[in-house]
ROTOR-985696 format. One record per residue (C-alpha): x, y, z; residue in three letters. Coordinates in steps of 0.25 Angstrom, whole numbers, padded with zeros to 4 digits, always signed. Layout:
<recs>
XYZALA/...
</recs>
This chain:
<recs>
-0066-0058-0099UNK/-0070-0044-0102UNK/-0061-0035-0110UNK/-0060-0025-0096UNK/-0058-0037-0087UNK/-0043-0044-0085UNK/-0041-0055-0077UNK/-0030-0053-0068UNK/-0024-0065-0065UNK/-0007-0066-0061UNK/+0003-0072-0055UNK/+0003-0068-0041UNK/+0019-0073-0038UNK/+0030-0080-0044UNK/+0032-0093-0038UNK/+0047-0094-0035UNK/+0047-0109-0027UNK/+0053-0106-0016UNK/+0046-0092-0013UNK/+0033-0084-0022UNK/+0035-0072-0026UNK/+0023-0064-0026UNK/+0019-0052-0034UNK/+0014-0043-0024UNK/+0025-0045-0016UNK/+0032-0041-0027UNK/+0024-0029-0029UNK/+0028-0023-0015UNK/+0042-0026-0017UNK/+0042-0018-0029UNK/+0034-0007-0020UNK/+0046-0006-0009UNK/+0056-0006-0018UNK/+0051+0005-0029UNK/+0047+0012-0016UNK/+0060+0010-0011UNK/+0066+0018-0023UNK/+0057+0030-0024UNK/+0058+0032-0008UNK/+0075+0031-0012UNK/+0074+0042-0023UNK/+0065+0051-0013UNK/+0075+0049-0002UNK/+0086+0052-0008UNK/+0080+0064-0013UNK/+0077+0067+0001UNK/+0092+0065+0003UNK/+0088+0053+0012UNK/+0098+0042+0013UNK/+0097+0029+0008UNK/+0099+0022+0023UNK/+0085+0029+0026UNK/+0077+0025+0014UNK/+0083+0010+0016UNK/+0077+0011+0030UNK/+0066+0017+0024UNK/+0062+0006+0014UNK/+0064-0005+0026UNK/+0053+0002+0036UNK/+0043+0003+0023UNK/+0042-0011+0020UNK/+0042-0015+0035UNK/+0032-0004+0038UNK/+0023-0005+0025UNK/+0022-0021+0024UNK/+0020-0023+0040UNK/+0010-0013+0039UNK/+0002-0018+0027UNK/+0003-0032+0032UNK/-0004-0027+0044UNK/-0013-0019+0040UNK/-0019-0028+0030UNK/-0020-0037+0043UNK/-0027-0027+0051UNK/-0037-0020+0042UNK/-0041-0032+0033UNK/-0036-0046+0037UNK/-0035-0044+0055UNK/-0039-0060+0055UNK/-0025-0062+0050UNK/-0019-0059+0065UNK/-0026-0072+0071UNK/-0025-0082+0060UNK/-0011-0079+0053UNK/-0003-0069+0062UNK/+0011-0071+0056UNK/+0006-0070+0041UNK/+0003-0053+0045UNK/+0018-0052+0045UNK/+0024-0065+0036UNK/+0023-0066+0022UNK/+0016-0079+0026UNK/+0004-0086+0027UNK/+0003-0096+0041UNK/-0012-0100+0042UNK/-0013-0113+0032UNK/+0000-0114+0030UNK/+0012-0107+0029UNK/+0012-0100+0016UNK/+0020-0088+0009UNK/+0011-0076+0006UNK/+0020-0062+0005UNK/+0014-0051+0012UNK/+0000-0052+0006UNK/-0012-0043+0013UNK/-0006-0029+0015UNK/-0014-0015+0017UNK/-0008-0003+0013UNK/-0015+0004+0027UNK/-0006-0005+0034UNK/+0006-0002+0025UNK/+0003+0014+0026UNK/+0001+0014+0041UNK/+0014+0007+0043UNK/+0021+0015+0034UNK/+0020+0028+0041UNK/+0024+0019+0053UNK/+0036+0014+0047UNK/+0040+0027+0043UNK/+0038+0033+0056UNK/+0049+0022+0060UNK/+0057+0025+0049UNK/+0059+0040+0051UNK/+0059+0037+0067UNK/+0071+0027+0063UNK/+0078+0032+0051UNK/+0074+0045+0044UNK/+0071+0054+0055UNK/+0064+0064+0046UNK/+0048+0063+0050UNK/+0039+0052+0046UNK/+0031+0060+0037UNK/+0045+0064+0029UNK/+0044+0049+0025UNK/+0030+0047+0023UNK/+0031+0057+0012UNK/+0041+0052+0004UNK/+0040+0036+0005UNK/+0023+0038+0001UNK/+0027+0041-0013UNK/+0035+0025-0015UNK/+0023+0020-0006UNK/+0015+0024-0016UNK/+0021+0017-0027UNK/+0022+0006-0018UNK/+0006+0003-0018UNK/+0006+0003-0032UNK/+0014-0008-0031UNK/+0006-0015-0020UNK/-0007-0014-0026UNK/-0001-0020-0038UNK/+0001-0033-0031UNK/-0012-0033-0026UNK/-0016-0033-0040UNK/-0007-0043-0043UNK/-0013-0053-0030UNK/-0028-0051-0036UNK/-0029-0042-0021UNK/-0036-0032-0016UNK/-0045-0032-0027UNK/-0056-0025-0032UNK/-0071-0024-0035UNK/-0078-0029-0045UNK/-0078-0020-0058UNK/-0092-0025-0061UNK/-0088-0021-0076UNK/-0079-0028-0086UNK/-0066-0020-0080UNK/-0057-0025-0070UNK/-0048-0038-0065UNK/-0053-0051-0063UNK/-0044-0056-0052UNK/-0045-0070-0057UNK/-0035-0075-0045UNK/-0048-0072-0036UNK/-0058-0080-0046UNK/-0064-0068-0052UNK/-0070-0067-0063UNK/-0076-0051-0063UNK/-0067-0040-0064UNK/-0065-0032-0052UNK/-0056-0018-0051UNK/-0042-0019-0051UNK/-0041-0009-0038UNK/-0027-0014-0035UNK/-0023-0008-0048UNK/-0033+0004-0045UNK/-0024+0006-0032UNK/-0009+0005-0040UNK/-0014+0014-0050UNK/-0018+0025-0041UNK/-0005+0023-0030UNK/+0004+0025-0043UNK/-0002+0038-0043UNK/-0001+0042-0030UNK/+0014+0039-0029UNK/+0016+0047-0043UNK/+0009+0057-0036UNK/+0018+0056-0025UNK/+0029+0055-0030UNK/+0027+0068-0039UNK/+0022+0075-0027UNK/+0037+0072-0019UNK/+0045+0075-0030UNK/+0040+0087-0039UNK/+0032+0093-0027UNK/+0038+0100-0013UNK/+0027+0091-0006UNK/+0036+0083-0001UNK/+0041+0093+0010UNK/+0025+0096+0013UNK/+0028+0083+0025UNK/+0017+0074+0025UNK/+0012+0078+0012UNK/+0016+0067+0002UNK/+0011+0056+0011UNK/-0001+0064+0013UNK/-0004+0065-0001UNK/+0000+0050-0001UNK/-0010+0045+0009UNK/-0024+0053+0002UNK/-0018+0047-0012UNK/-0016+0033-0008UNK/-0026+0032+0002UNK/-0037+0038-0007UNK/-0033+0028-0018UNK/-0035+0017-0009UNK/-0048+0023-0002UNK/-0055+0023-0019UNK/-0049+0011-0025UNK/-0054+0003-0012UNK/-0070+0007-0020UNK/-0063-0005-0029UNK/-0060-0013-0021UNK/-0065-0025-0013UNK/-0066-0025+0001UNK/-0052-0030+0008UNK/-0054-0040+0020UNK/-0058-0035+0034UNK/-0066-0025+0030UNK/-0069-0020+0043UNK/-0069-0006+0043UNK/-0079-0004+0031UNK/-0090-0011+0038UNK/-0092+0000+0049UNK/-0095+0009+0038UNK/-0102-0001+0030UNK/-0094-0003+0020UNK/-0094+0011+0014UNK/-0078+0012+0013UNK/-0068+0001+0018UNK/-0058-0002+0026UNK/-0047+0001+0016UNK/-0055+0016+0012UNK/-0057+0016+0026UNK/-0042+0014+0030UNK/-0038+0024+0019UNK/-0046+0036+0025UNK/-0034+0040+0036UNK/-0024+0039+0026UNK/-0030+0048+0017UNK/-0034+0058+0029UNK/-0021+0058+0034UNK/-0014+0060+0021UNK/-0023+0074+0019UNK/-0018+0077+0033UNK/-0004+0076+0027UNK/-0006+0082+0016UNK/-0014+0096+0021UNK/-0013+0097+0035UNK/+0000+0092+0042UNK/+0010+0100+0044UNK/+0023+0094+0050UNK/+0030+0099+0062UNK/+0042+0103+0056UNK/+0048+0101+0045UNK/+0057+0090+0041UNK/+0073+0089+0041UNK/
</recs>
């Protein structure tokens, strides 16, 4: 082993008897529930009461762990459907035996897509105020929340990264490795821990937060963007489909990224609400 090179080799879950309890399930727990208690402080600050951010937290982890589920399914693993239907929604395995697995293959398009949806819910349900209003504010724990995420990737020896072709990097040596490759997971953490202090900065010592539709903007362009250049180090993720009509120049998570980023410019410079909130 070279002095630059670490071999990454840990325990992916503590093995109760009865149950396992594994880290990167772990590390989206901790995500909810630190994102449970920023959103808290911003809401009361917003004078918000505590019934509403309850509600709040309950269509999030519905919304944003339905929605990564599916669209890991649909944009990278769509055999899925035909061979192990119910393992899309079930923390199980079905095919070759029935097998606990937690909610393992999740995609952040998914989760960001249903998101928005499950806030358009929330405010059509509970808050009444305008689905942007929300956007704005729960972005800054989201955040924070992939930092979390991308850790457990790390954690799993997933989603990993290219080849360094140097002395530098992580041998994953759960994957048999042997070369170092870029730890891009880490890459990704680092960056969405600062976006969310951007963020959060930007809510509290700025008066952008009564711009509507600025903060998730700003949150779209910084978290897509980091996603559209640590995907360079990464390796391509299954059912790369999209990528080959354009011969492989960018793919399918670049690809995906693209809207985001378009449509958090559109928040950011060019939108202008209707009227302005209650």
């Amino acid at each position: 082993m070279h002095a630059l090179e670490i071999v990454w080799d840990p325990i992916k879950f503590l093995d109760l008897g009865f149950f396992k309890l594994h880290f990167y399930s772990v590390m989206w727990i901790v995500a909810f529930i630190i994102g449970f208690y920023i959103t808290k402080r911003i809401y009361r600050n917003e004078n918000q009461s505590d019934e509403s951010l309850d509600s709040l937290f309950i269509y999030s982890v519905l919304g944003i762990m339905l929605g990564a589920r599916l669209g890991h399914v649909i944009f990278y693993q769509p055999g899925l459907i035909t061979e192990d239907f119910f393992s899309i929604f079930l923390p199980f395995k079905f095919k070759g035996g029935f097998e606990f697995t937690g909610f393992m293959g999740l995609a952040s398009h998914g989760a960001a897509i249903a998101m928005i949806i499950a806030m358009y819910l929330y405010n059509k349900k509970v808050l009444k105020k305008t689905v942007l209003w929300i956007l704005d504010r729960v972005v800054v724990a989201v955040a924070l929340g992939a930092v979390f995420v991308r850790i457990g990737n790390f954690i799993n020896s997933e989603i990993i990264g290219k080849y360094t072709e140097t002395d530098f990097g992580i041998v994953f040596k759960q994957l048999g490795e042997t070369a170092p490759r870029h730890p891009s997971q880490l890459y990704e953490a680092g960056c969405y821990l600062l976006v969310f202090i951007i963020l959060f900065y930007t809510y509290w010592k700025t008066k952008k937060s009564e711009q509507q539709g600025f903060l998730f903007g700003l949150f779209l362009v910084l978290l897509w963007s980091v996603r559209f250049v640590v995907e360079y180090y990464k390796e391509p993720q299954n059912g790369e489909y999209l990528s080959d009509a354009i011969r492989n120049l960018i793919n399918n998570g670049q690809i995906l990224s693209i809207p985001f980023i378009i449509i958090g410019l559109y928040f950011m410079f060019i939108y202008k609400p209707k009227a302005k909130t209650s």
